[in-house]
C-alpha positions as CSV (number, residue, x, y, z in Angstrom):
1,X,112.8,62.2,114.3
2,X,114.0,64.9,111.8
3,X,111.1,67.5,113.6
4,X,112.7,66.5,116.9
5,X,115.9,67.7,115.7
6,X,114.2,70.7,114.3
7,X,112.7,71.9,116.9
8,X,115.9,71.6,119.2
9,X,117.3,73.9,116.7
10,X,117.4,77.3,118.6
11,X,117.7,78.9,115.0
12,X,114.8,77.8,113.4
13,X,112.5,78.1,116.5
14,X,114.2,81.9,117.6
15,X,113.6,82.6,113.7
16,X,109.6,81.5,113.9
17,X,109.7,83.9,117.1
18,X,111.0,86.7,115.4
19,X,109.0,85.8,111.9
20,X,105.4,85.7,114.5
21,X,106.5,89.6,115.9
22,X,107.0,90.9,112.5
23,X,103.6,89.6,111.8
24,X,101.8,91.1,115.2
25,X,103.8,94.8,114.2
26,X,102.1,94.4,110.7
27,X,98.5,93.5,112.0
28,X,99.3,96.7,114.6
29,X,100.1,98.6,111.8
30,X,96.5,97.6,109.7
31,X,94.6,98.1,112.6
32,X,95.4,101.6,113.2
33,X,94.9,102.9,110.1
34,X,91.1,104.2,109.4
35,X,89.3,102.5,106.6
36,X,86.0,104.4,106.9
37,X,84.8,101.8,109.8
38,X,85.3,103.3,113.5
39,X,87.3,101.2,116.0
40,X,89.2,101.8,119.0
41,X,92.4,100.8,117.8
42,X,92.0,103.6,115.5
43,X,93.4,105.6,118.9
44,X,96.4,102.8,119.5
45,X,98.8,105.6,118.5
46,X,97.4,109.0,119.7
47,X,99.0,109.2,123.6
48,X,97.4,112.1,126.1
49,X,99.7,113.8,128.6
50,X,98.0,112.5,132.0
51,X,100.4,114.2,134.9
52,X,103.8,114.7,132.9
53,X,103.6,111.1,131.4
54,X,102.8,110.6,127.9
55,X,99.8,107.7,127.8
56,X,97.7,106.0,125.4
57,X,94.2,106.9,125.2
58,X,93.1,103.4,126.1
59,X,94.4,103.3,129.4
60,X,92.7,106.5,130.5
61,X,89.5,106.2,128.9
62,X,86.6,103.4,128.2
63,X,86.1,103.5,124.3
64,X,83.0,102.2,122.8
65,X,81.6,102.1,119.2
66,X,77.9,102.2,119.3
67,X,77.6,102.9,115.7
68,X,79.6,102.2,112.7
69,X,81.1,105.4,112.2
70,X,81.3,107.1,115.5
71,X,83.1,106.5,118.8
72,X,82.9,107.4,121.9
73,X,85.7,108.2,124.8
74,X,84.2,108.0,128.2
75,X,88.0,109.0,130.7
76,X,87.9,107.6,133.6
77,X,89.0,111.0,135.1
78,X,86.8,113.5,134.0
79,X,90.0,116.2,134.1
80,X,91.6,114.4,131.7
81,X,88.8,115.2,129.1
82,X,90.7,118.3,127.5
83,X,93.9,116.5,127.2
84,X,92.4,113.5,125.1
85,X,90.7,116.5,123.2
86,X,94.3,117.9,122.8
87,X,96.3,114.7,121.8
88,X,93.3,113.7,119.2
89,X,93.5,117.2,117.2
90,X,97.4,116.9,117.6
91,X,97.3,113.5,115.8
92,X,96.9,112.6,112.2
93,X,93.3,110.8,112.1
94,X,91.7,114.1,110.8
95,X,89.5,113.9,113.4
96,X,87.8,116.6,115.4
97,X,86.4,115.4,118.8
98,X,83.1,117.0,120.1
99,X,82.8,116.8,123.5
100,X,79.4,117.4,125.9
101,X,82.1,117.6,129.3
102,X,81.3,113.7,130.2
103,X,82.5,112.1,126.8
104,X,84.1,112.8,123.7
105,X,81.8,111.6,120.6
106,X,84.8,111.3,117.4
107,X,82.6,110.6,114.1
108,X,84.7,109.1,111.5
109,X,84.0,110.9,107.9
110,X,83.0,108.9,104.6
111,X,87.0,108.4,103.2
112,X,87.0,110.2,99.3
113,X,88.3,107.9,96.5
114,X,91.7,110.1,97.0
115,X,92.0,109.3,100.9
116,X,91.6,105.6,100.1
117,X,93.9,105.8,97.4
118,X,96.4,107.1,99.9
119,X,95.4,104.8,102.5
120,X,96.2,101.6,100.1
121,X,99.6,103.3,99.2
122,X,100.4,103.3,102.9
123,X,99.0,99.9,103.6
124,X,101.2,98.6,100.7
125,X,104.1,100.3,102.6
126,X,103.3,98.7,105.5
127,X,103.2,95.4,104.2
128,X,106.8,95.7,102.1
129,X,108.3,96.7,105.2
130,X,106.7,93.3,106.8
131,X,108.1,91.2,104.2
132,X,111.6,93.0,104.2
133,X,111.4,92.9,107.7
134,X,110.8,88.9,107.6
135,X,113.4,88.6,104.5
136,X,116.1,90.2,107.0
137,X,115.4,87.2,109.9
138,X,115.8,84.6,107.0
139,X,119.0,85.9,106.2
140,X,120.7,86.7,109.8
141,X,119.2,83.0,110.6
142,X,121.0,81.7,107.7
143,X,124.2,83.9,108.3
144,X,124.0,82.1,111.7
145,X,123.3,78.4,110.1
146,X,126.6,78.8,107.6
147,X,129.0,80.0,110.8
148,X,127.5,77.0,112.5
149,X,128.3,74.4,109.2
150,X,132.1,76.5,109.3
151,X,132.3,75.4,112.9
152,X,131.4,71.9,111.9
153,X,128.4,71.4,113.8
154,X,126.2,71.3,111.0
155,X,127.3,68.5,107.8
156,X,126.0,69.9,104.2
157,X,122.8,67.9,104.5
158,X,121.3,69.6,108.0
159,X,122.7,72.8,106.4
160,X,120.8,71.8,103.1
161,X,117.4,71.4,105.3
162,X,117.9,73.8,107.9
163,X,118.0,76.4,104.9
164,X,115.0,74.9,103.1
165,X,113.4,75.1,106.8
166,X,113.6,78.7,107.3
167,X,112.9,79.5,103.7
168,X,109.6,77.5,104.1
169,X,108.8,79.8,107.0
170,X,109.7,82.6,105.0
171,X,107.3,82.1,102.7
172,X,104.6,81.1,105.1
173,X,105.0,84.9,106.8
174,X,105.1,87.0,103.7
175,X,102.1,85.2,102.4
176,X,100.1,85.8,105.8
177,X,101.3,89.5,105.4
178,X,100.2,89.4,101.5
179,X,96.7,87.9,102.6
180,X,96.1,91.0,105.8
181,X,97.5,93.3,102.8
182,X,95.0,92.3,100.7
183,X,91.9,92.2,103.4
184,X,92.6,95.9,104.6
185,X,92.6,97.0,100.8
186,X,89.6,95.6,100.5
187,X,88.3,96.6,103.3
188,X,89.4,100.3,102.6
189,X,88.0,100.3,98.6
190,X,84.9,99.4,100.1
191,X,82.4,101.9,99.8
């Protein structure tokens, strides 16, 4: 009965919603950012100027990783080639692209104990601006629970539970951001 109610509660469930995006922006966030391994999503941010409009390199290119540490961009449009070229030295992997004229071969260096240093800094950054992000939901969704209660469409108890509900999912969300924080520092330490 009382999760029936719950979940006709447009708070809670918009709350959730909004809790869940936080999340994905976080996990965005952590994939992007090098840790010594090659992956395409390293390239999620670095956008190529493809015939006046600004696009991301994996729409214009297949992107493989045949070995740990090196990738390979194979455009679609061979003309394009020089523009990815372009957008990858404007961008801030520290990355210089070789190219052969058919592909673009992007071998991702050994980090140094300072680079990872940094990189755990930002990823730390990341994930407080997760959590605040998260913290701010709780309290608009609780703003919108006490006008609610003023209103008198909410008694003390619902109030009471309603609060305890979206604090519950609260702390679900900043732990799964505390537990991607602490895999991607891992993951970067590692040598």
């Amino acid at each position: 009965m009382w999760e029936v109610w719950l979940l006709a509660n447009p708070q809670i469930s918009e709350a959730e919603a909004n809790m869940k995006k936080s999340l994905e922006v976080v996990k965005k966030e952590f994939a992007s950012l090098r840790a010594g391994r090659a992956t395409p999503a390293l390239l999620d941010k670095v956008m190529v100027s493809y015939y006046g409009n600004l696009m991301p390199v994996n729409q214009l290119a297949n992107i493989t990783t045949p070995e740990a540490r090196l990738l390979v961009i194979q455009p679609w449009d061979k003309t394009v080639l020089p523009e990815i070229e372009k957008a990858i030295l404007k961008s801030d992997l520290g990355i210089t692209p070789t190219s052969d004229g058919t592909v673009i071969r992007l071998v991702v260096p050994q980090l140094t104990q300072e680079r990872r240093a940094e990189l755990v800094k930002i990823v730390r950054k990341k994930a407080e601006e997760g959590r605040v992000a998260i913290r701010n939901i709780r309290r608009d969704t609780n703003d919108l629970l006490k006008q609610r209660q003023k209103k008198g469409e909410l008694s003390e108890d619902e109030f009471r539970r309603l609060q305890e509900e979206v604090q519950k999912l609260t702390d679900k969300y900043i732990k799964e951001i505390d537990q991607l924080m602490a895999n991607k520092e891992q993951e970067i330490m590692q040598v």
